[in-house]
VMD Tcl script that builds the backbone (N, CA, C; Angstrom):
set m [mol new atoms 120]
animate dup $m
set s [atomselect $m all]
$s set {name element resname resid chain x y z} {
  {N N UNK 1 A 214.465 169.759 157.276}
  {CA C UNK 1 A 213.842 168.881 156.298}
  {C C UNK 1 A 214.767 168.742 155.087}
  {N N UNK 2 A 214.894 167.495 154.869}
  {CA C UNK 2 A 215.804 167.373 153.188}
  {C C UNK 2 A 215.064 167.793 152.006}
  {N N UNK 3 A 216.527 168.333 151.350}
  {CA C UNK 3 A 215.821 168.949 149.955}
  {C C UNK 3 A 216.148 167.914 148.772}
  {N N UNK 4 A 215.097 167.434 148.005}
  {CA C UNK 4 A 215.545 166.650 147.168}
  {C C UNK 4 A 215.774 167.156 145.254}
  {N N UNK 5 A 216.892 166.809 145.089}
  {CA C UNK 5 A 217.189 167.398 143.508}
  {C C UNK 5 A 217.488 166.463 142.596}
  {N N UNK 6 A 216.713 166.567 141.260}
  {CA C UNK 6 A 217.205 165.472 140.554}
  {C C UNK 6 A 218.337 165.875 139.587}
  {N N UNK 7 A 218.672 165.074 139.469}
  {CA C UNK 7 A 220.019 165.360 138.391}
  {C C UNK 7 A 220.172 164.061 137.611}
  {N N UNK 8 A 220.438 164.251 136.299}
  {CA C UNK 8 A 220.497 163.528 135.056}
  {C C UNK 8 A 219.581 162.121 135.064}
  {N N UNK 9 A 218.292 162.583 135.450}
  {CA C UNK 9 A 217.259 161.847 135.342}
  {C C UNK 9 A 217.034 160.444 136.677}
  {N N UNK 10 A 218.273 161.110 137.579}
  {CA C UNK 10 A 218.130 160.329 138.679}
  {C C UNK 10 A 217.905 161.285 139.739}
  {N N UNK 11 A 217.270 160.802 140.812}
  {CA C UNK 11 A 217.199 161.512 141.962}
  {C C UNK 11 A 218.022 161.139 143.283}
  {N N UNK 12 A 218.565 162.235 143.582}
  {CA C UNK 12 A 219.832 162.360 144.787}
  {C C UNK 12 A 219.042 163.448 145.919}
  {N N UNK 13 A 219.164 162.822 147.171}
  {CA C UNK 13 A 219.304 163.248 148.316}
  {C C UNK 13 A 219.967 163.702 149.221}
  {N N UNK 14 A 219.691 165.353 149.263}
  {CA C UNK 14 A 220.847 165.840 150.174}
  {C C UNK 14 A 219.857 166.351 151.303}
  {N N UNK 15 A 220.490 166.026 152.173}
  {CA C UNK 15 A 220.164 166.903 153.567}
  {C C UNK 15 A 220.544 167.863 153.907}
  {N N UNK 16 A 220.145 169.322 153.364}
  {CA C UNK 16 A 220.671 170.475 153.752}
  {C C UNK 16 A 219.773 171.291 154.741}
  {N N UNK 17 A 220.010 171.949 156.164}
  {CA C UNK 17 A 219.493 172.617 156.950}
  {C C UNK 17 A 218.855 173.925 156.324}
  {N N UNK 18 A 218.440 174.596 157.107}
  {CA C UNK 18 A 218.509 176.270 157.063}
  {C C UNK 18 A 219.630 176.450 157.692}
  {N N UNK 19 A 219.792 176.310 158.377}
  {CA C UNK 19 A 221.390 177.043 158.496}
  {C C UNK 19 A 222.579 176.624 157.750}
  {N N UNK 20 A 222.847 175.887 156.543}
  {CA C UNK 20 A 222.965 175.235 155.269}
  {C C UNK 20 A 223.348 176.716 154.321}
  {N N UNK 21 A 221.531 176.324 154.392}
  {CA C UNK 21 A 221.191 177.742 153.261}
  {C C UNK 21 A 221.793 179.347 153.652}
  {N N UNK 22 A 222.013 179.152 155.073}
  {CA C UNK 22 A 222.004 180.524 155.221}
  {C C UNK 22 A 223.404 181.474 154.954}
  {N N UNK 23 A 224.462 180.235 155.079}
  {CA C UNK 23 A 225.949 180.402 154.572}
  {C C UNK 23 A 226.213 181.158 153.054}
  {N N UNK 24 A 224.783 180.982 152.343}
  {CA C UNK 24 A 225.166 181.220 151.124}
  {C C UNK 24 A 225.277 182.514 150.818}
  {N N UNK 25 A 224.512 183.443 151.948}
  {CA C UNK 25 A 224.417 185.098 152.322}
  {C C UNK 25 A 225.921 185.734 152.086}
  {N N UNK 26 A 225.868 186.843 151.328}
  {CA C UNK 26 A 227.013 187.330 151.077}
  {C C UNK 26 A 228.008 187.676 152.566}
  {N N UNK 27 A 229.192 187.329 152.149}
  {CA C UNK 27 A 230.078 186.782 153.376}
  {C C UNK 27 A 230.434 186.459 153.958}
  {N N UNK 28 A 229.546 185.412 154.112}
  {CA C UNK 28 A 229.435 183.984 154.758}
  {C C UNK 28 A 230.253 183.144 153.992}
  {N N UNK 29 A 230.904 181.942 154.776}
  {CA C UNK 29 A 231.896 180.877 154.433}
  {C C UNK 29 A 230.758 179.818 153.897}
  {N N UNK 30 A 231.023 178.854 152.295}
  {CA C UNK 30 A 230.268 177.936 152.007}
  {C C UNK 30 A 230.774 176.766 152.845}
  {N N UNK 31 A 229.630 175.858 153.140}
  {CA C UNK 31 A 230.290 174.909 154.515}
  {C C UNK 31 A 229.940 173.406 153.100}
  {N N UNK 32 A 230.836 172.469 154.102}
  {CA C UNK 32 A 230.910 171.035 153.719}
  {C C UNK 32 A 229.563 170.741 152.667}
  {N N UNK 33 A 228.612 170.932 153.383}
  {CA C UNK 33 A 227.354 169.924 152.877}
  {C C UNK 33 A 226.836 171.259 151.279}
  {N N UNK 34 A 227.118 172.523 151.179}
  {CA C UNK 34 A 226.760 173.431 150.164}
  {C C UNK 34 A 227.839 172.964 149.154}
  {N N UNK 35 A 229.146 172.914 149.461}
  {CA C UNK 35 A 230.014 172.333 148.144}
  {C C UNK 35 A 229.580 170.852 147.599}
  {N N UNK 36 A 229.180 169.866 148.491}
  {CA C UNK 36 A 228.867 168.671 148.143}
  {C C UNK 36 A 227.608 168.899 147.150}
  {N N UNK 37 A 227.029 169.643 147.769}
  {CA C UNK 37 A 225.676 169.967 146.824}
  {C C UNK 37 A 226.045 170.265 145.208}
  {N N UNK 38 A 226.553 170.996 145.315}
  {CA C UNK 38 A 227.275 171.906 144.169}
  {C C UNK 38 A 228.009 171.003 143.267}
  {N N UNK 39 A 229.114 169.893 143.547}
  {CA C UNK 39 A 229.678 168.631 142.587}
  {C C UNK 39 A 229.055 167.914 142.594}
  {N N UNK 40 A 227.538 167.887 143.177}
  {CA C UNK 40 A 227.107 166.576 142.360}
  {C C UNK 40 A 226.545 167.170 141.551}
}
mol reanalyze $m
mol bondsrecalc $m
mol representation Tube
mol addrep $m
């Protein structure tokens, strides 16, 4: 299911999995779609 976040009074849509989220676990590699998250 997509998670939706607003940012500077607009709202942006990212499609991030659970297995997305789960990269973020210590030692895990951040993948494509977690950095995209992150610069916007």
């Amino acid at each position: 299911t997509p998670k939706t976040v607003g940012l500077n009074n607009n709202t942006i849509r990212f499609d991030l999995s659970s297995e997305d989220l789960l990269c973020l676990n210590e030692g895990e590699y951040l993948n494509d779609n977690i950095i995209d998250f992150y610069l916007q």
